[in-house]
N, C-alpha and C positions, 0 to 999 in steps of 0.2 A: 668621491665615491667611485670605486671601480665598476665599472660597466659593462656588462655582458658579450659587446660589440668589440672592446679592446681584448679582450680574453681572445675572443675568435680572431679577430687580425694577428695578435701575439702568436696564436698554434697555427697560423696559415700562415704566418713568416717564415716560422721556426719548419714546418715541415715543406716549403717551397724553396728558402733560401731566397729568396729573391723578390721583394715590393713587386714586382710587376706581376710574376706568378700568383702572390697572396691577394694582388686586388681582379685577378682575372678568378680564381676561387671563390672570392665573395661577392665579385660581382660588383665592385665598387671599384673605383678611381685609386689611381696610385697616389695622387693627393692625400685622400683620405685615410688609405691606409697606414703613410705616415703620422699624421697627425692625432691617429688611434695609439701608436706605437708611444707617440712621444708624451700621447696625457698619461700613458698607461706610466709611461718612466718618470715621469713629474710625479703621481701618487705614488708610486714605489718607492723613489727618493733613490733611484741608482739605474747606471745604464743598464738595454737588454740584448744591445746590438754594438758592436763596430764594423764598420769597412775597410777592409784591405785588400787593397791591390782591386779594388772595384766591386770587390765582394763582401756581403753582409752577413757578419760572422756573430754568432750568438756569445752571449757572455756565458763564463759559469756559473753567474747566478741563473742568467735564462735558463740553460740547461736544466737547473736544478729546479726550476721551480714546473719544465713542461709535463711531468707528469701529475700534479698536482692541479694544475689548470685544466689539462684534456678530462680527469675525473669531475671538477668541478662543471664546466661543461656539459659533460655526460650525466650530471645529476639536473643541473635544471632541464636538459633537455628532456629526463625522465618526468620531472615536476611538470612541465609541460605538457605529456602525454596523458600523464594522469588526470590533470582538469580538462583536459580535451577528453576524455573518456565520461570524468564525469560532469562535462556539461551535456554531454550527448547520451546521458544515464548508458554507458556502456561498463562502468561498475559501481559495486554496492553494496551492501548487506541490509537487509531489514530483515527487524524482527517484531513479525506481528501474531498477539494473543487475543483469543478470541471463546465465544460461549462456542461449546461441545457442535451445540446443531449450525453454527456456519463451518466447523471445522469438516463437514459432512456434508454440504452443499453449495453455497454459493462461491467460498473462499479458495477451495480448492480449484474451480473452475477459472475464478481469476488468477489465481498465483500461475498457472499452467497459461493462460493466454499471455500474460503481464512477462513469462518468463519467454516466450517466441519473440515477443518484442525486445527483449531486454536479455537474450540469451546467456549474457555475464556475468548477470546480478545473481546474487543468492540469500536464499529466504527462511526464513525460520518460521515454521505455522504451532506456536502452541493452546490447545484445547486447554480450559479449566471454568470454573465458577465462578460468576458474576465477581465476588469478593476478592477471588485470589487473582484474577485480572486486574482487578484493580489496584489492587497489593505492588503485582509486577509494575503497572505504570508509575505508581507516585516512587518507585524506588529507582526509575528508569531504564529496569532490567527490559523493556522492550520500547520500540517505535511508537506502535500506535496498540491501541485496545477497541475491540469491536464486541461491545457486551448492552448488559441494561442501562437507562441511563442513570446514571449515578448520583449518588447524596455530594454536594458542593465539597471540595476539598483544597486547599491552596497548592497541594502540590500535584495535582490533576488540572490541564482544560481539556473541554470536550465542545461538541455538539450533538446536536440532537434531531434525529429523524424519528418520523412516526410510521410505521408500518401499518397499512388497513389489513384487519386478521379476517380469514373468511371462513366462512362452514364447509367444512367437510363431512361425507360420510359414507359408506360401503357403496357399489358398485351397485347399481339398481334398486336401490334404496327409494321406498313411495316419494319422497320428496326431492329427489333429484329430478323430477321432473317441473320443479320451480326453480324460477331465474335466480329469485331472492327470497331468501329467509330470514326468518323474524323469529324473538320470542313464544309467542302466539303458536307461529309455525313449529316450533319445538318444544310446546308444551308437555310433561311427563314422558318426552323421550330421553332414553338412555345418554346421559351426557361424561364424556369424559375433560375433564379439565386439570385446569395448572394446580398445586397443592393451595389448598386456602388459605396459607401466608403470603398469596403473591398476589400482588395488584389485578394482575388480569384477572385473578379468579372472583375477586369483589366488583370488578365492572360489570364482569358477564352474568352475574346473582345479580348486580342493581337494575340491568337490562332486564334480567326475568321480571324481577319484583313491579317493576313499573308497568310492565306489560300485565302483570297478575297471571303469569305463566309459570307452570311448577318448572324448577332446577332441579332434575331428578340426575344429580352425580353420583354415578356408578364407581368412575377411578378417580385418584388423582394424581397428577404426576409433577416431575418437575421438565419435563422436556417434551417443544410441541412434537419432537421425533417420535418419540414414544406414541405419542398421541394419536400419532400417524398410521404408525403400526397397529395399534389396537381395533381403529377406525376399517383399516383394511381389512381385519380378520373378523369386521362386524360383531362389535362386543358395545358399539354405540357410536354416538356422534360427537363433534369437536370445533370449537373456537381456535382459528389459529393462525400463525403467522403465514402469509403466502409463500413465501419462501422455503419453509419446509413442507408445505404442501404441494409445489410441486416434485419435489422429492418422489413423490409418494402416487405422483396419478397415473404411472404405468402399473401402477402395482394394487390396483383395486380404489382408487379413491375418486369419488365423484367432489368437484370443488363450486362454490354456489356464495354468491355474494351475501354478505349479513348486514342485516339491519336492526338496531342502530349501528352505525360506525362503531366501531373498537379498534382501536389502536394498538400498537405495542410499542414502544418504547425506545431503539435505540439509540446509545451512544458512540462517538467516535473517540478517543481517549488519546490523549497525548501528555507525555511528560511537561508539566508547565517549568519557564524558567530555561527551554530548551532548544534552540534551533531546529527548525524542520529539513532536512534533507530533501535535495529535488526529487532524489527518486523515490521518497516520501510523499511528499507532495502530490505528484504523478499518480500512484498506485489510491490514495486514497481520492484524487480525482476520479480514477475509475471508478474505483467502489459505488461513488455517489450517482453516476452517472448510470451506474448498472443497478442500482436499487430504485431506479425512479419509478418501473414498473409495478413497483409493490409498495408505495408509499398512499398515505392518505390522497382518496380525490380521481386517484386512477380505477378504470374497470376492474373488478373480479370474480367474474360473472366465467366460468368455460365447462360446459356438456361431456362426458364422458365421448371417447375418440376423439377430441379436437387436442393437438399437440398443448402444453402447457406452454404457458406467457412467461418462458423465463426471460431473464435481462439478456442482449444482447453484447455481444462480447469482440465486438469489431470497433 
């Protein structure tokens, strides 16, 4: 099998003319350089060299074949730069889909630090519904998927984080002056919540009921963003993901830990049946490492004027 080492003594011959010059170029013995030359001419099955008069003269086949060699050279050596680029994730493409409200807050902040570090990589951020993200993954039109966590599917794997969701509510709101809030605590106030075919919105009714606390739902929506907003312009109060809640606390929102725990739900989505990309790998290492703030088990508990707990990004 021909060997990358004899290619190069073969173009260091051919452009020095002289064994001694081509092993003072590669840095190797004139010994060696022979005996690159001569396994090269055993696999080839014909001379590449003669001597006359003391000098080492190319054949016409060698002629013919050095431009074909120096390309071929020049392609591994490209091959080479390329895995050196991407083992140093210096390039890449990913394409990651995601629900509306991270496409809005947390993701964009990563994609922008993730791309400092990764200056050559380039990224695809698409927004859509639980469903059609999931759609995109099992068809493997993207990387990875950052939505709800999803019904079992073979041509899906995922994992699964739990986000603790916490109350929010207007800007000097009588109960912002409590750490924590309870059912109890929001008995027959103005509640806005998720639309009532969504899981959250039957926890946070099983949470009232047990408390024997009325659920007095005013809106309902499908996006805790929305939520946000409505909360801010005091039309009521709201269960919700931390994450979009800080979004939301320069802009009128007092944030206040809930009790019982409520969770939400995410998934990480990946095409099953499909190798991961390192720079895949990486970026959803972030991800994980930057939602720890907001997961089950952590404070979220923060006062009007105190900076919000978002994830750090260093």
């Amino acid at each position: 099998m021909i060997r990358l080492r004899q290619l190069e003594a073969f173009r260091a011959v051919m452009h020095a003319a002289s064994v001694t010059q081509a092993a003072e170029m590669l840095r190797i013995s004139q010994p060696a350089v022979s005996r690159l030359i001569a396994g090269l001419e055993q696999d080839f099955g014909f001379p590449l060299f003669s001597r006359r008069r003391g000098r080492l003269q190319p054949t016409p086949e060698a002629t013919f074949l050095l431009s074909d060699v120096e390309q071929a050279i020049t392609n591994l050596d490209h091959i080479g730069q390329i895995a050196e680029d991407i083992r140093h994730r210096r390039t890449g493409h990913l394409r990651i889909a995601c629900l509306p409200g991270f496409a809005t807050s947390l993701l964009p902040r990563m994609v922008a630090k993730f791309l400092t570090l990764h200056p050559d990589i380039t990224i695809s951020l698409q927004p859509s519904h639980n469903q059609r993200v999931q759609e995109w993954i099992m068809a493997q039109q993207y990387d990875v998927g950052f939505t709800e966590i999803p019904t079992d599917h073979p041509a899906i794997e995922s994992e699964s984080l739990h986000v603790r969701c916490v109350c929010i509510l207007p800007k000097g709101h009588p109960l912002s002056a409590r750490d924590v809030l309870t059912p109890s605590d929001l008995d027959g106030v103005p509640i806005i919540a998720m639309n009532r075919d969504h899981p959250h919105f039957h926890a946070l009714r099983q949470a009232f009921d047990q408390a024997s606390a009325r659920f007095d739902v005013r809106v309902e929506t499908r996006q805790f963003a929305s939520a946000c907003i409505m909360v801010s312009e005091g039309a009521g109060v709201s269960i919700v993901s931390p994450i979009d809640a800080d979004e939301f606390v320069d802009r009128g929102l007092e944030v206040r830990r809930f009790e019982p725990a409520l969770s939400f739900g995410l998934g990480i989505l990946y095409p099953a049946h499909r190798p991961r990309s390192l720079i895949l790998s990486e970026f959803v290492a972030m991800f994980r490492e930057n939602m720890k703030p907001y997961l089950m088990g952590q404070p979220a508990t923060r006062r009007a004027g105190q900076s919000p707990s978002r994830a750090s990004f260093g």
